[in-house]
N, C-alpha and C positions, 0 to 999 in steps of 0.2 A: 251384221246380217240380221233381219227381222223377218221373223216368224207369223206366220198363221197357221191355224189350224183351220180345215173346210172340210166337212165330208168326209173326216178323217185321212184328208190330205195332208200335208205338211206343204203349206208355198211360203218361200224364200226368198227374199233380194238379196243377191248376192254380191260381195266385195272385193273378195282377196282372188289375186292370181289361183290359190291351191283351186278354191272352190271352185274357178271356171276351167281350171284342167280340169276338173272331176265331170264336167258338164259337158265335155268335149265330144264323146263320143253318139250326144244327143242330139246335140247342135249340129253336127258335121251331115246330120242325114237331110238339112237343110241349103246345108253349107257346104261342099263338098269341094268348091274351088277354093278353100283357107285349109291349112295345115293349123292345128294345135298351138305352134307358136302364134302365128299371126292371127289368129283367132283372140287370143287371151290378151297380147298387145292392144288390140284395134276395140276391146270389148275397156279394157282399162282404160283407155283414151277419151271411150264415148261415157265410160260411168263420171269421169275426172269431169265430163262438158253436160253429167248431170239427166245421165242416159242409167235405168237401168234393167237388172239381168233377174229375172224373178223366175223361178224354178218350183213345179210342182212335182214333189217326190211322193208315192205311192207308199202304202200302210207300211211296207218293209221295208222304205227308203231308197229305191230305186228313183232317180231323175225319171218324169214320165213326159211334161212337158215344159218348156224354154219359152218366153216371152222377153225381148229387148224393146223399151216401150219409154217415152219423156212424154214430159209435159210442153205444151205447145201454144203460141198464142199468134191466130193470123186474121188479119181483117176476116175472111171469107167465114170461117165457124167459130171466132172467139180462142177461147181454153177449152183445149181438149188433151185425150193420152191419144198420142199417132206410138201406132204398134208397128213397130222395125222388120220385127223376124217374130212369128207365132209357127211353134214345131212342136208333134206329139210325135212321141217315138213311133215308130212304124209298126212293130213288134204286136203293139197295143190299141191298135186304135179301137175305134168303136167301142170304148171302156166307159168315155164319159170325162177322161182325161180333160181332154181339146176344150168342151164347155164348161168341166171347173174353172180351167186357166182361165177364160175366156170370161164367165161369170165374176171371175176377182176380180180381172182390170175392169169393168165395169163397174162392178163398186167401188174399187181405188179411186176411178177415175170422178167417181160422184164424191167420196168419201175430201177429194182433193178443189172440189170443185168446179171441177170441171162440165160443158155441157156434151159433148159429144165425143167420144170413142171410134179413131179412124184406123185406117190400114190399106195398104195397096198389098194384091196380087197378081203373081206373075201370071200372065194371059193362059199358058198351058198347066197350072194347077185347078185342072176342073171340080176335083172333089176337096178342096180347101173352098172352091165358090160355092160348091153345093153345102156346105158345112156353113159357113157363114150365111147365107138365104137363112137355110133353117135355123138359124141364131139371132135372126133381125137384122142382121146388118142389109144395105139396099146399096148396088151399087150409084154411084151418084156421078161421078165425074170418070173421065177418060185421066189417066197421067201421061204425061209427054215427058222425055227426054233425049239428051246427044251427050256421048263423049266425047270430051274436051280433051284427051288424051289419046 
């Protein structure tokens, strides 16, 4: 697990099964179709293929927000961090959480060499869009998808 300090934040990348149960009830306000188990399995899976779970915990160590975010490389933008799932506890928002997180993968993502910092959102999270505007992100492309199952 590696540590930062930000703002007197404490952010984490996180490894071990315990520490993503401990994150469970943060992530599920995002995630609410996974249960605990399959949450911690599918999150072990994607850390093993090099995916990971970065966690900013608040001055008294409460988890505040969840970031699942790899590094990426595609014709269209190069090396970039594409961000998975970005979740601040509900509880909390408008603390300033959401832009520390938000602020770190940013520098991660320069810090890793990266050129740009991606992420898709689901069409009906209007104020995760509103959040991102005012953070610089632009949106740029439509995403398409079909289930194959």
């Amino acid at each position: 697990m590696t540590t930062t300090q930000d703002r007197g934040h404490a952010i984490r990348t996180l490894t071990s099964e315990s520490d993503l149960r401990a994150i469970w009830p943060l992530v599920s306000q995002l995630r609410p179709e996974f249960d605990e188990d399959r949450f911690v399995a599918q999150m072990l899976r994607q850390i093993g293929e090099g995916c990971r779970a970065t966690v900013l915990f608040d001055e008294g160590g409460e988890p505040r927000a969840f970031a699942c975010w790899r590094v990426m490389e595609m014709l269209a933008v190069g090396k970039h961090v594409y961000v998975d799932d970005l979740v601040v506890d509900t509880t909390v928002r408008s603390r300033g959480y959401g832009k520390a997180m938000l602020d770190w993968l940013k520098a991660e993502a320069r810090r890793l060499g990266c050129a740009r910092l991606q992420l898709d959102s689901g069409t009906h999270r209007q104020d995760a869009h509103a959040f991102y505007l005012r953070e610089g992100l632009r949106i740029e492309a439509f995403h398409f998808g079909i289930a194959l199952k």
